[in-house]
PDB file with one MODEL, atoms N, CA, C and O in Angstrom:
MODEL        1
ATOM      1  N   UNK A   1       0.825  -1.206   0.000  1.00  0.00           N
ATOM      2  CA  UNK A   1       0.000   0.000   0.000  1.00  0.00           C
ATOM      3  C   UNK A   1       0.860   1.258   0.000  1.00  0.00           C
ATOM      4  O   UNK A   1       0.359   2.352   0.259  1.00  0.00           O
ATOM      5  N   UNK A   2       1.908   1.138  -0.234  1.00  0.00           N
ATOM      6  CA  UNK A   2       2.969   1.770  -0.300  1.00  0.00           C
ATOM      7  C   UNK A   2       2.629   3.075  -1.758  1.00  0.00           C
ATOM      8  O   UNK A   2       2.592   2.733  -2.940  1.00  0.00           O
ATOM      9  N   UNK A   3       2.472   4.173  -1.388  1.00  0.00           N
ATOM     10  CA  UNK A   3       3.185   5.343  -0.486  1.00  0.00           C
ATOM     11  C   UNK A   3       1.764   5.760   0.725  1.00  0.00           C
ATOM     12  O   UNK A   3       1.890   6.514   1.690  1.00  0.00           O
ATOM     13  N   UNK A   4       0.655   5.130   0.377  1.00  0.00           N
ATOM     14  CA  UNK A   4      -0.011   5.516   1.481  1.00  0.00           C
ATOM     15  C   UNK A   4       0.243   4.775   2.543  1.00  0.00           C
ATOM     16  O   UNK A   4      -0.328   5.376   3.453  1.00  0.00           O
ATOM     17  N   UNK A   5       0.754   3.832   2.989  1.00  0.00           N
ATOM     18  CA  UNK A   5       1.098   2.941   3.990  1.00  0.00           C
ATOM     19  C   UNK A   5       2.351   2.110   4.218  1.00  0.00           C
ATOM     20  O   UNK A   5       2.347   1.030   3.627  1.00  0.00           O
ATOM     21  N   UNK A   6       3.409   2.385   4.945  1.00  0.00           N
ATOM     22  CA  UNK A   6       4.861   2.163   4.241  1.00  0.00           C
ATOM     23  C   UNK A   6       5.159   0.935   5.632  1.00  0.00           C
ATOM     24  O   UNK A   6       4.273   0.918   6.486  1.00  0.00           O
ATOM     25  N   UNK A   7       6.162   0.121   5.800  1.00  0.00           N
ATOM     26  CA  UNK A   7       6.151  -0.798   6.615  1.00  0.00           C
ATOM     27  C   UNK A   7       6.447  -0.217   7.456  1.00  0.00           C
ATOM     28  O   UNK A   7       7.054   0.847   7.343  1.00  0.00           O
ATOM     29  N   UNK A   8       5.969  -0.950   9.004  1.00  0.00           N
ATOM     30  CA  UNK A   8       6.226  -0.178  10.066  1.00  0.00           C
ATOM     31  C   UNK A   8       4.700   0.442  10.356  1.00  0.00           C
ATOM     32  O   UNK A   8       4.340   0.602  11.523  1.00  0.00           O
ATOM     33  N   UNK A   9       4.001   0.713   9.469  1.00  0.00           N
ATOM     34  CA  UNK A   9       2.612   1.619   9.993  1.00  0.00           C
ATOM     35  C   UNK A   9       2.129   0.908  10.698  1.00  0.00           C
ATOM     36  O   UNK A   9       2.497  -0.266  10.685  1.00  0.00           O
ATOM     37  N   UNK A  10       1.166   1.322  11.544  1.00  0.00           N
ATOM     38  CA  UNK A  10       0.029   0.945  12.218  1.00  0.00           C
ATOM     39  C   UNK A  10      -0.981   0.539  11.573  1.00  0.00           C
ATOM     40  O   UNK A  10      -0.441   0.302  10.492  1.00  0.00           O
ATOM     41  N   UNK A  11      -2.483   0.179  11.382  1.00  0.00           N
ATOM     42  CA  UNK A  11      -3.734   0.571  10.840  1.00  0.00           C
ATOM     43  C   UNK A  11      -4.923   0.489  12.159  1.00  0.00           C
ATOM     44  O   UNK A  11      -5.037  -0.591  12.740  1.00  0.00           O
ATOM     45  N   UNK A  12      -5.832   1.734  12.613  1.00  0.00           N
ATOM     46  CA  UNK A  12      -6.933   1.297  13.300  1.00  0.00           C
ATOM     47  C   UNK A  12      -7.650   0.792  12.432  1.00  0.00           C
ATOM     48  O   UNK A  12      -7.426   1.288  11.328  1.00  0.00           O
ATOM     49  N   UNK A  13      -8.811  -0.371  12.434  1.00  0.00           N
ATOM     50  CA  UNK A  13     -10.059  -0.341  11.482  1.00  0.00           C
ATOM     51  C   UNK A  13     -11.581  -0.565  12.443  1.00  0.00           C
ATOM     52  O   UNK A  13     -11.661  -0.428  13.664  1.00  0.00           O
ATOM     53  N   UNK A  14     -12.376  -0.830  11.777  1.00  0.00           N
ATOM     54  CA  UNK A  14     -13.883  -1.142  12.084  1.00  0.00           C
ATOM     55  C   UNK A  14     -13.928  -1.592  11.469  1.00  0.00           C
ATOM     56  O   UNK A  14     -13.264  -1.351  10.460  1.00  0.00           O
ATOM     57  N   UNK A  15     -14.935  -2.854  11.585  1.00  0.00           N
ATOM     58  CA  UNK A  15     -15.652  -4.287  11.101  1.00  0.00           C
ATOM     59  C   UNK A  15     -16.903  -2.900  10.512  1.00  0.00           C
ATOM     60  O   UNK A  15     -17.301  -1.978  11.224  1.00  0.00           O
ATOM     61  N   UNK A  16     -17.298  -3.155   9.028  1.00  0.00           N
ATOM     62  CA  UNK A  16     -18.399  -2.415   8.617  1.00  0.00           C
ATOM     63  C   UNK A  16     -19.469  -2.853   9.056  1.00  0.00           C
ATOM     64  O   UNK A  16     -19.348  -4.017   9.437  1.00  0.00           O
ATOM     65  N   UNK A  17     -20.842  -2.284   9.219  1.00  0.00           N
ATOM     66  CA  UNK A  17     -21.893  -2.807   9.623  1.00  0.00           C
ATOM     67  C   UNK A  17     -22.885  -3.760   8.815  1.00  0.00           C
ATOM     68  O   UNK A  17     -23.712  -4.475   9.382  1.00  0.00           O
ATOM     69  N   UNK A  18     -22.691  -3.687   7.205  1.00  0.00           N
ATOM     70  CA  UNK A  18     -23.048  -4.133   6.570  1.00  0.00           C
ATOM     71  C   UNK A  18     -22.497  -4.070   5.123  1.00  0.00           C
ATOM     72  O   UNK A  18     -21.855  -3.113   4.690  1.00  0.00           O
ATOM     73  N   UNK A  19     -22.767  -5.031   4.512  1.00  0.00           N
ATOM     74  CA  UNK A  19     -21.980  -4.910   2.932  1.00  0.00           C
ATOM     75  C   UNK A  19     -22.070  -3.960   2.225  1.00  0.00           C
ATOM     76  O   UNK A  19     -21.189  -3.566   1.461  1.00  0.00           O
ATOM     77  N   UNK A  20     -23.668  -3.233   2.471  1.00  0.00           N
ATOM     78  CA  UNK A  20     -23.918  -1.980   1.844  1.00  0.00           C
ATOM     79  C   UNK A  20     -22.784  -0.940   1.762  1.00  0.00           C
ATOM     80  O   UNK A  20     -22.401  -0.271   0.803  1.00  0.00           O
ATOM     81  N   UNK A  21     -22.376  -0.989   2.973  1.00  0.00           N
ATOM     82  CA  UNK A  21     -21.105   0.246   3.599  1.00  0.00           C
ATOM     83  C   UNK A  21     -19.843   0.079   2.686  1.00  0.00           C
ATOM     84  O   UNK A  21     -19.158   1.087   2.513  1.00  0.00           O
ATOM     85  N   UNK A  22     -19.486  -1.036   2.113  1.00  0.00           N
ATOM     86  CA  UNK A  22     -18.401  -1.059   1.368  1.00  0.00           C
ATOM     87  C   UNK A  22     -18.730  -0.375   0.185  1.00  0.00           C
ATOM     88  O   UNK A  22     -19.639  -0.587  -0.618  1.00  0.00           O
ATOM     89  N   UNK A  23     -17.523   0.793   0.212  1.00  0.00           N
ATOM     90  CA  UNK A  23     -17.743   1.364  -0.844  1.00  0.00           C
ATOM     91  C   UNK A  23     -15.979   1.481  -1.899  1.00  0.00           C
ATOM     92  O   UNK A  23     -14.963   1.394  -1.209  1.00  0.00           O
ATOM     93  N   UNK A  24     -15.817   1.637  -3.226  1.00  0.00           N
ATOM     94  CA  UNK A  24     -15.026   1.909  -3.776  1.00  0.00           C
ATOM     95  C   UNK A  24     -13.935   3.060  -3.100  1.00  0.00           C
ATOM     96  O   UNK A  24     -14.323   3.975  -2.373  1.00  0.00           O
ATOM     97  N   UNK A  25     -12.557   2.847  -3.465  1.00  0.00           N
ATOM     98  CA  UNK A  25     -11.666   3.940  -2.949  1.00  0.00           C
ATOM     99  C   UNK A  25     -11.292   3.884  -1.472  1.00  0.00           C
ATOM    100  O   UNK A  25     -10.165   4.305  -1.213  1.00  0.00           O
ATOM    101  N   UNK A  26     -11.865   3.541  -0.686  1.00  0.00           N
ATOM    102  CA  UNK A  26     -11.481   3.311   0.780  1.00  0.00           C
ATOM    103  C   UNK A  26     -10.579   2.145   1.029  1.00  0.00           C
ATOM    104  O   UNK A  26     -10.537   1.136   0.325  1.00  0.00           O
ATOM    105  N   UNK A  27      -9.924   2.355   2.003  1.00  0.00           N
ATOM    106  CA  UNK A  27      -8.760   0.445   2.147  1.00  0.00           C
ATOM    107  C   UNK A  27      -9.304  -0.114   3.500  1.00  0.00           C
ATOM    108  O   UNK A  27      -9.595   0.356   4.601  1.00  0.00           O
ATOM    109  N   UNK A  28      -9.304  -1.541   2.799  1.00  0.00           N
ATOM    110  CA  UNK A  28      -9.948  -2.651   3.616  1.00  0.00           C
ATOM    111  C   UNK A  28      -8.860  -3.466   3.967  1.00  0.00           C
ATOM    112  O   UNK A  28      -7.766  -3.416   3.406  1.00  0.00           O
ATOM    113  N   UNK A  29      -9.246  -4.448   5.176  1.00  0.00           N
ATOM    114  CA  UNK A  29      -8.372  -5.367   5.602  1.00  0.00           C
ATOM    115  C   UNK A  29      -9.251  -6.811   5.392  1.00  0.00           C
ATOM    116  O   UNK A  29     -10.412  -6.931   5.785  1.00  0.00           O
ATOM    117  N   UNK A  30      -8.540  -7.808   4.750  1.00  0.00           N
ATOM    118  CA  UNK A  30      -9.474  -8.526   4.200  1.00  0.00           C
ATOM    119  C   UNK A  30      -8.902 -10.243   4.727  1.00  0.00           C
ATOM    120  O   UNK A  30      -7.676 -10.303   4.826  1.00  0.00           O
ATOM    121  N   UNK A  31      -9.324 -10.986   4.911  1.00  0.00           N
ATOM    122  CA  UNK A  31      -8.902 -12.465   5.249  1.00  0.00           C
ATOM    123  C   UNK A  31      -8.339 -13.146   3.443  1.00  0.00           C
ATOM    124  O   UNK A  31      -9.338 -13.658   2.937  1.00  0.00           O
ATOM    125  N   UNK A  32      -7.287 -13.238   2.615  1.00  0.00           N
ATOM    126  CA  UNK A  32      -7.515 -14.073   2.056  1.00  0.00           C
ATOM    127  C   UNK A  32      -7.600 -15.669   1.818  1.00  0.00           C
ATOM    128  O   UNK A  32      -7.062 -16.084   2.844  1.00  0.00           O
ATOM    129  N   UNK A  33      -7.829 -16.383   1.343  1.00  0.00           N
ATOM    130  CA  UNK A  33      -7.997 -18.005   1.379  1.00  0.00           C
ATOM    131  C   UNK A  33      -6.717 -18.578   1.199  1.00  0.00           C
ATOM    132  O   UNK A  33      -6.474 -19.709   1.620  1.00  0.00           O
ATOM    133  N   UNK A  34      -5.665 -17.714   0.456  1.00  0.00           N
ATOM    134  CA  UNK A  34      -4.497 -18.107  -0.414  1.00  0.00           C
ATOM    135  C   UNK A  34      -3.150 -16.857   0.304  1.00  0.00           C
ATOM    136  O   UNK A  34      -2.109 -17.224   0.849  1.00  0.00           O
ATOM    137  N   UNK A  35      -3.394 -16.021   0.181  1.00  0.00           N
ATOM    138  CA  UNK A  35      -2.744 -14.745   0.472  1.00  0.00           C
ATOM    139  C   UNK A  35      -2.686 -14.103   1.897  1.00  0.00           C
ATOM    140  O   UNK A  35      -1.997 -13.136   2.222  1.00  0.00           O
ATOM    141  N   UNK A  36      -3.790 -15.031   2.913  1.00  0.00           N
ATOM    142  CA  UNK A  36      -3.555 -14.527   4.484  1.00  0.00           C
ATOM    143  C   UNK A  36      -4.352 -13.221   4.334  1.00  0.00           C
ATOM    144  O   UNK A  36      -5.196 -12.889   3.503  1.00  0.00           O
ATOM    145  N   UNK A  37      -3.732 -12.470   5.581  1.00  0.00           N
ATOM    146  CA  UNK A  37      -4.552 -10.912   5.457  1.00  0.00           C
ATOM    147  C   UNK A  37      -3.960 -10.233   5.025  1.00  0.00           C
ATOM    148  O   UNK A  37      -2.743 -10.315   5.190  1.00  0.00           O
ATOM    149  N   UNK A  38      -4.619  -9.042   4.120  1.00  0.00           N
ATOM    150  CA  UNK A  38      -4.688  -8.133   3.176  1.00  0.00           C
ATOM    151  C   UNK A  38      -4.959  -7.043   3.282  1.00  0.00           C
ATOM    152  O   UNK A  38      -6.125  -6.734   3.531  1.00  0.00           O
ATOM    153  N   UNK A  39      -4.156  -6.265   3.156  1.00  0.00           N
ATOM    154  CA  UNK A  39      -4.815  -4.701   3.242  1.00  0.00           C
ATOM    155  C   UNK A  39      -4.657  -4.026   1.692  1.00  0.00           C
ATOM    156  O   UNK A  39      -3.723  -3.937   0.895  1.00  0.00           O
ATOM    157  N   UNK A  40      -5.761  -3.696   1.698  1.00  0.00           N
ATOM    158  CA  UNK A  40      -5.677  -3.189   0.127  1.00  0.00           C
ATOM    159  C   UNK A  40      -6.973  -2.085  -0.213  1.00  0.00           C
ATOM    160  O   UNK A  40      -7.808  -1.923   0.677  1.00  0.00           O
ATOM    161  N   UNK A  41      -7.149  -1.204  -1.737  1.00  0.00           N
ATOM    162  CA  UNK A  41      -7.907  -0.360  -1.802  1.00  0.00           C
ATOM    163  C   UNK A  41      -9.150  -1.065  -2.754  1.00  0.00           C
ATOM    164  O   UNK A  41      -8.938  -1.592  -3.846  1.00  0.00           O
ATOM    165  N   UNK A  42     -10.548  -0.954  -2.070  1.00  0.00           N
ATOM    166  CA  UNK A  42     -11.492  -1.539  -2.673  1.00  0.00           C
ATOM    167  C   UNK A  42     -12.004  -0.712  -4.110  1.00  0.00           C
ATOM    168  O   UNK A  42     -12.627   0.346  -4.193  1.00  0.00           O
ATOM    169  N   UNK A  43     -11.451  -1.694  -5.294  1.00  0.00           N
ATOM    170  CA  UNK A  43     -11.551  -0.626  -6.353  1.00  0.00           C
ATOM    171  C   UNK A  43     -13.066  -0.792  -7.183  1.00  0.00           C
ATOM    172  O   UNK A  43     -13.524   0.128  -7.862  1.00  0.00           O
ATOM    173  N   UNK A  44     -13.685  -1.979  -7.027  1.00  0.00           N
ATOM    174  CA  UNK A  44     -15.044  -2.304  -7.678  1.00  0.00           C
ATOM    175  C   UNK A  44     -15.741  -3.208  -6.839  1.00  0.00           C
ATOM    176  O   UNK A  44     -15.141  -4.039  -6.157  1.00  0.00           O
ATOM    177  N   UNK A  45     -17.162  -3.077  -6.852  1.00  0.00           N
ATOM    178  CA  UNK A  45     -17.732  -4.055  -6.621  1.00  0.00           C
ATOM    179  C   UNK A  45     -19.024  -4.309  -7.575  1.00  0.00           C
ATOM    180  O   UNK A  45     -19.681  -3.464  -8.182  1.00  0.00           O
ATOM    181  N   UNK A  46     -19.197  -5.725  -7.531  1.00  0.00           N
ATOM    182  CA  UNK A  46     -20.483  -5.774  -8.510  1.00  0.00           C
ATOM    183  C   UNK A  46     -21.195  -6.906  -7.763  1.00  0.00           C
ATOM    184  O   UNK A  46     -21.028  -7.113  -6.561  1.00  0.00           O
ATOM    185  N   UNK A  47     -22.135  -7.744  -8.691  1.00  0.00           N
ATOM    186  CA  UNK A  47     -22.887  -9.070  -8.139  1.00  0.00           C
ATOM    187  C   UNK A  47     -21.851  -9.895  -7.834  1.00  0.00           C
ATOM    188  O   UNK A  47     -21.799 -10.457  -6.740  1.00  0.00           O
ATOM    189  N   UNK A  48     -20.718 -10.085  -8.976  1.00  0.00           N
ATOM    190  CA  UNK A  48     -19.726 -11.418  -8.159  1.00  0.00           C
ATOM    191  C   UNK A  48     -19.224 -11.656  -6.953  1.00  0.00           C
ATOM    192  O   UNK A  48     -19.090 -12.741  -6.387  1.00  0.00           O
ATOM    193  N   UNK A  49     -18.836 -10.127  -6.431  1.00  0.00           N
ATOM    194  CA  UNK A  49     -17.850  -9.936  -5.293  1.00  0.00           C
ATOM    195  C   UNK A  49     -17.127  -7.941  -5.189  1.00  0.00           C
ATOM    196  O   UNK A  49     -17.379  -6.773  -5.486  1.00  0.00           O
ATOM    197  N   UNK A  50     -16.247  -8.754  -4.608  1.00  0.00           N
ATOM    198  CA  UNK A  50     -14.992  -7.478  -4.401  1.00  0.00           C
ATOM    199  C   UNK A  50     -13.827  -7.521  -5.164  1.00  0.00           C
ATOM    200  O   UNK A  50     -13.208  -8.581  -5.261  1.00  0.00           O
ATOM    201  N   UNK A  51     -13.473  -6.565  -5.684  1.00  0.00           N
ATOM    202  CA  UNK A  51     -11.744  -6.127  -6.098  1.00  0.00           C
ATOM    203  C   UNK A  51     -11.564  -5.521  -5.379  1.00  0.00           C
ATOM    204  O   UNK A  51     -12.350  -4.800  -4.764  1.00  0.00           O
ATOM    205  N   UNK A  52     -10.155  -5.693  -5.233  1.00  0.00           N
ATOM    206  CA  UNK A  52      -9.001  -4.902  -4.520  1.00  0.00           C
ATOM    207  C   UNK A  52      -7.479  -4.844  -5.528  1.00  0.00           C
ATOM    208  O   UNK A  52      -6.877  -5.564  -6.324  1.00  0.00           O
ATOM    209  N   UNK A  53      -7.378  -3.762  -5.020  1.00  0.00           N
ATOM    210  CA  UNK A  53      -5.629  -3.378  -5.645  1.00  0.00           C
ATOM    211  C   UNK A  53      -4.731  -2.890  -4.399  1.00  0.00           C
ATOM    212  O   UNK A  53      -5.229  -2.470  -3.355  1.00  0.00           O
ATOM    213  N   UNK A  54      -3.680  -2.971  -4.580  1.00  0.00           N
ATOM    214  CA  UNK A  54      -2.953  -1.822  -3.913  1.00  0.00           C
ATOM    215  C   UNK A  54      -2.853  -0.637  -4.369  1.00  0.00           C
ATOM    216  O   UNK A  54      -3.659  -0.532  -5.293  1.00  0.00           O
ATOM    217  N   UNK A  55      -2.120   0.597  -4.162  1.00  0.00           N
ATOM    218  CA  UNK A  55      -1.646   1.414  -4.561  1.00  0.00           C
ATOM    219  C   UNK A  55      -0.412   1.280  -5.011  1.00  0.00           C
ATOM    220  O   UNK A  55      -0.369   2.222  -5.802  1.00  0.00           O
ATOM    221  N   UNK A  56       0.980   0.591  -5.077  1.00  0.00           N
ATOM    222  CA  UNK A  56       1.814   0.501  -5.377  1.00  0.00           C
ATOM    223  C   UNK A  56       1.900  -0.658  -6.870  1.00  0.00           C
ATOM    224  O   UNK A  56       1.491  -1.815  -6.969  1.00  0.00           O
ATOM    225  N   UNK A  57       2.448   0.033  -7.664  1.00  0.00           N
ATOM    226  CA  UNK A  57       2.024  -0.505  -8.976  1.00  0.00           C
ATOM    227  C   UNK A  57       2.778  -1.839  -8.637  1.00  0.00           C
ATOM    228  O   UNK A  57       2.264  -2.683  -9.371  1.00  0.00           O
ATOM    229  N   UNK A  58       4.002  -2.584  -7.679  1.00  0.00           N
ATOM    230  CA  UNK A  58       4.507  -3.866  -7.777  1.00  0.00           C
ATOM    231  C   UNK A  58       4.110  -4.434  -6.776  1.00  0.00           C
ATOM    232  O   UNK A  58       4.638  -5.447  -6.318  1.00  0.00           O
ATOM    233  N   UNK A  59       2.876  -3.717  -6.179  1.00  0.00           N
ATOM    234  CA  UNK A  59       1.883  -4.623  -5.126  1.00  0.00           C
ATOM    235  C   UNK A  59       1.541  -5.960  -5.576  1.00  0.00           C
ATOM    236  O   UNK A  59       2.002  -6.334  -6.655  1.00  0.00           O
ATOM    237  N   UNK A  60       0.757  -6.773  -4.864  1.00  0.00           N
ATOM    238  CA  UNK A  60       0.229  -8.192  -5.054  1.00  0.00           C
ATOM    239  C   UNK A  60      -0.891  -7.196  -6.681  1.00  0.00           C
ATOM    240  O   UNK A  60      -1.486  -6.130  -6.518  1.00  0.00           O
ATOM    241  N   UNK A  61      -0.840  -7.951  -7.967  1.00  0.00           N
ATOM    242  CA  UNK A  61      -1.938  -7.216  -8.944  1.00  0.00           C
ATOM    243  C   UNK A  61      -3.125  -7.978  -8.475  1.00  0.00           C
ATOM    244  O   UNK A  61      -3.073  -9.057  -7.885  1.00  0.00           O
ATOM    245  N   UNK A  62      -4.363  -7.222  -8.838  1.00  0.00           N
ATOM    246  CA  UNK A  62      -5.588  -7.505  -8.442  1.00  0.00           C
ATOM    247  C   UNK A  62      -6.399  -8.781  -8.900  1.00  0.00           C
ATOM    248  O   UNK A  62      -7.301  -9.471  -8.426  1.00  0.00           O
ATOM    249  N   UNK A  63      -5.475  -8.754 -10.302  1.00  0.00           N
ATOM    250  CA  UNK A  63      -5.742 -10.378 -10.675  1.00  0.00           C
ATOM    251  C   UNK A  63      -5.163 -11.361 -10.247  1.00  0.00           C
ATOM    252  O   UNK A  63      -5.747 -12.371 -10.639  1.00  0.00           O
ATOM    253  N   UNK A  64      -4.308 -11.586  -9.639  1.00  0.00           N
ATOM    254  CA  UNK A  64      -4.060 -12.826  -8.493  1.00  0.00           C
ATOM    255  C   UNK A  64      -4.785 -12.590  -7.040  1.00  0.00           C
ATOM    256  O   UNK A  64      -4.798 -13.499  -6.211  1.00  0.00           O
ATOM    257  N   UNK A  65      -5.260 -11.587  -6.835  1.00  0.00           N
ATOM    258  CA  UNK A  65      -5.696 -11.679  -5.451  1.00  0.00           C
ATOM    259  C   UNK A  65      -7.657 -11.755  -5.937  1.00  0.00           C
ATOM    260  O   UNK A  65      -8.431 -11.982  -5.007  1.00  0.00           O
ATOM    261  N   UNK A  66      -8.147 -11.586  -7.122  1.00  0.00           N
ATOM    262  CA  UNK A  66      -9.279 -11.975  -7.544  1.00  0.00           C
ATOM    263  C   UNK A  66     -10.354 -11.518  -6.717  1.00  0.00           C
ATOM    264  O   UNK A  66     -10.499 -10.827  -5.709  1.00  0.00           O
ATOM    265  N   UNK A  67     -11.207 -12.312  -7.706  1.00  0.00           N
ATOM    266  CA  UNK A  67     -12.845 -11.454  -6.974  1.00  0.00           C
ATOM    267  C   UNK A  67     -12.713 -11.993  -5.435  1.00  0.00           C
ATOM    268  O   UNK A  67     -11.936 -12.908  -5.161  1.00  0.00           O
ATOM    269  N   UNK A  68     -13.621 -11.288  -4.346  1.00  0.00           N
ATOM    270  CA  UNK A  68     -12.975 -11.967  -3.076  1.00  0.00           C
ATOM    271  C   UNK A  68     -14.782 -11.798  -2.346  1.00  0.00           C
ATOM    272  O   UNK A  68     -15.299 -10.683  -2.417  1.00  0.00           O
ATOM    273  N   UNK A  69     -15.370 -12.657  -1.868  1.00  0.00           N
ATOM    274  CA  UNK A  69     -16.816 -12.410  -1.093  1.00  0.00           C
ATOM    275  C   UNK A  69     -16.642 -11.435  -0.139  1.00  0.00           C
ATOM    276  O   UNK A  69     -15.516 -11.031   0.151  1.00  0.00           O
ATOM    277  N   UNK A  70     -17.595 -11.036   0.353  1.00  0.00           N
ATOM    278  CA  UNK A  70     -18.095  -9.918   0.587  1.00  0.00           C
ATOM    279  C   UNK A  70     -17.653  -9.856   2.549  1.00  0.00           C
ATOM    280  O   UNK A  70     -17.276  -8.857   3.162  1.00  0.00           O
ATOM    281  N   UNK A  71     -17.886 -11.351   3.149  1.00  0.00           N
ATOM    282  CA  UNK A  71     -17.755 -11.559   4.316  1.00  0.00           C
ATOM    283  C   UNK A  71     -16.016 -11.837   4.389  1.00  0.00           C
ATOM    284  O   UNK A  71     -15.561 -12.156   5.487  1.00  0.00           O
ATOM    285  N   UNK A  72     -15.186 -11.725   3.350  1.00  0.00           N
ATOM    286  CA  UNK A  72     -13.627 -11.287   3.503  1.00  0.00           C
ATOM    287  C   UNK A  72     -13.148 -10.295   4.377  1.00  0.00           C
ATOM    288  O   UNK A  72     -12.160 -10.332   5.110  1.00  0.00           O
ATOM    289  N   UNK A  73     -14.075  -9.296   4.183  1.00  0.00           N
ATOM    290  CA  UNK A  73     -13.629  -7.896   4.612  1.00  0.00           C
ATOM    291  C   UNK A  73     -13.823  -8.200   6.149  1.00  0.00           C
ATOM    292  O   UNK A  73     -14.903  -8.525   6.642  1.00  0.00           O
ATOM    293  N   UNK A  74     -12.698  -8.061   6.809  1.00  0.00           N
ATOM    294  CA  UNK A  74     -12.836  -7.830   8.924  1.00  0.00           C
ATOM    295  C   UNK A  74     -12.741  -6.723   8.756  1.00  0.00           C
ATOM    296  O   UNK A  74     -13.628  -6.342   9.520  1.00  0.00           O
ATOM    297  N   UNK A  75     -12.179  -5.492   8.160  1.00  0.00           N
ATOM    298  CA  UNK A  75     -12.569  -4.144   9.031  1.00  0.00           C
ATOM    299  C   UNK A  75     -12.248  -2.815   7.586  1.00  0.00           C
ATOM    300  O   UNK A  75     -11.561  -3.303   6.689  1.00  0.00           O
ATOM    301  N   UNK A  76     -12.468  -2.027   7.457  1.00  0.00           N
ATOM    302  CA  UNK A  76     -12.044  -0.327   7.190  1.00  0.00           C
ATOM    303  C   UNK A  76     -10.984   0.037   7.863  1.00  0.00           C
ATOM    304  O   UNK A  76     -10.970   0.182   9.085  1.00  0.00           O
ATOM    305  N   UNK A  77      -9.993   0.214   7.083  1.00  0.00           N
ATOM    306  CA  UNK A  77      -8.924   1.058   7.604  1.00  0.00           C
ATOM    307  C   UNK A  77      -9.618   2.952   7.939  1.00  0.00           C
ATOM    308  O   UNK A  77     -10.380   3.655   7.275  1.00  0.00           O
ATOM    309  N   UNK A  78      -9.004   3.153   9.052  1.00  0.00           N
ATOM    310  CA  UNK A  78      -9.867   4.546   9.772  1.00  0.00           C
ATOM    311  C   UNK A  78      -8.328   5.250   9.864  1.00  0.00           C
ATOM    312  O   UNK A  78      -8.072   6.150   9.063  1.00  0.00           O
ATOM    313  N   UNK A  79      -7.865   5.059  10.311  1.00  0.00           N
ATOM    314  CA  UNK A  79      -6.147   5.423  10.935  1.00  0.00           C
ATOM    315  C   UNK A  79      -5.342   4.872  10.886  1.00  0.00           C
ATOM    316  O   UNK A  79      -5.200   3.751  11.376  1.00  0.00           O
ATOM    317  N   UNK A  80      -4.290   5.714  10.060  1.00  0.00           N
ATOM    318  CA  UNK A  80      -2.852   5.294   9.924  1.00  0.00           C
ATOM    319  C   UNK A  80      -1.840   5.709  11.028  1.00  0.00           C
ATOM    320  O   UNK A  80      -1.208   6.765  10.999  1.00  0.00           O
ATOM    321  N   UNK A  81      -1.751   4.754  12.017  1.00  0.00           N
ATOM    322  CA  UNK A  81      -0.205   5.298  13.135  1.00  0.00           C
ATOM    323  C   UNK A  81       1.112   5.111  12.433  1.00  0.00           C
ATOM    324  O   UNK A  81       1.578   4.030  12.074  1.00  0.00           O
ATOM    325  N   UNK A  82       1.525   6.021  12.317  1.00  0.00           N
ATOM    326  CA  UNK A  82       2.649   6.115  11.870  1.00  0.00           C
ATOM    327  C   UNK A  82       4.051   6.537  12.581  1.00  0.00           C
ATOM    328  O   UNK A  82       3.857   6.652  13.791  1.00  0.00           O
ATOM    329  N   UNK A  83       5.578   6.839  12.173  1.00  0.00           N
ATOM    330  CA  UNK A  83       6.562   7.768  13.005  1.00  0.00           C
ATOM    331  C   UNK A  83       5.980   8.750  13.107  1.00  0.00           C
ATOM    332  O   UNK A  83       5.985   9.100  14.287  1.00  0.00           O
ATOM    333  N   UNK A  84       5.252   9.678  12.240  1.00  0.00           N
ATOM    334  CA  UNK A  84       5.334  10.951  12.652  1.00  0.00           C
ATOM    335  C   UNK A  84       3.790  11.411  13.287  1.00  0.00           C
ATOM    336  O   UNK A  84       3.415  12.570  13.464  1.00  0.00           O
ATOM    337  N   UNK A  85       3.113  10.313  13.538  1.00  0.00           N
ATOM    338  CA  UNK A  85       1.805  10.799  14.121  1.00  0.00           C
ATOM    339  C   UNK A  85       0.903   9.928  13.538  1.00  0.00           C
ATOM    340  O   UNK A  85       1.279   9.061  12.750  1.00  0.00           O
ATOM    341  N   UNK A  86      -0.650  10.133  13.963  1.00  0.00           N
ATOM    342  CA  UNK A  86      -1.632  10.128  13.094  1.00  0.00           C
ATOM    343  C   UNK A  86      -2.505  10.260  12.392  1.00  0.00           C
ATOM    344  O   UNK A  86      -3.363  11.076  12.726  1.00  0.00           O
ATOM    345  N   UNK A  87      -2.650   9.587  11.236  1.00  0.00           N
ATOM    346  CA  UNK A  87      -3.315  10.468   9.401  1.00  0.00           C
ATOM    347  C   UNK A  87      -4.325   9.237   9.410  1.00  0.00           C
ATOM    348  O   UNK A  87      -4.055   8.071   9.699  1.00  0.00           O
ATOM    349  N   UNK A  88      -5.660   9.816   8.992  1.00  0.00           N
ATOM    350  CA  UNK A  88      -6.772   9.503   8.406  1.00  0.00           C
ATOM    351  C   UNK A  88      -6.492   8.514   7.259  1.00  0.00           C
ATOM    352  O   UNK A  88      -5.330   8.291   6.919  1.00  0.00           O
ATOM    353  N   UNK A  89      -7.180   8.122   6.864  1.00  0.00           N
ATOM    354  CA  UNK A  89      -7.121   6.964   5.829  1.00  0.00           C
ATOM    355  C   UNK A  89      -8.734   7.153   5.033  1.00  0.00           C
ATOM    356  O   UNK A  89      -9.068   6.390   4.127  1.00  0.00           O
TER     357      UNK A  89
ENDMDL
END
């Protein structure tokens, strides 16, 4: 997630209240089946599922980490702790 999230960060999140709440552009922390947990930016959703990307173009690409169900997602990234303080997400 690198330059918005560099190693070493923190992340606070919240479990969303419902699937409705997932929305495009925000970063999620996600369980994968293959890949463990995931933090990444939710770039589409449709009837199949969820995409995700990173921000860093030599991140995991979105086509190996694939459509992903909906009950993947454990939380919304809210806050980034970082060295120099903390930034919104």
């Amino acid at each position: 997630m690198s330059p918005t999230l560099v190693n070493g960060d923190y992340i606070l999140s919240k479990k969303p209240r419902s699937q409705k709440k997932l929305r495009a552009g925000f970063i999620y922390v996600l369980e994968h089946d293959r890949l463990g947990r995931l933090v990444k930016r939710l770039n589409r959703r449709d009837e199949s599922g969820l995409w995700f990307a990173g921000d860093n173009p030599h991140s995991t690409p979105s086509e190996k980490i694939g459509v992903q169900p909906f009950d993947a997602v454990t939380g919304r990234a809210l806050l980034a702790i970082t060295p120099k303080g903390l930034r919104r997400l």
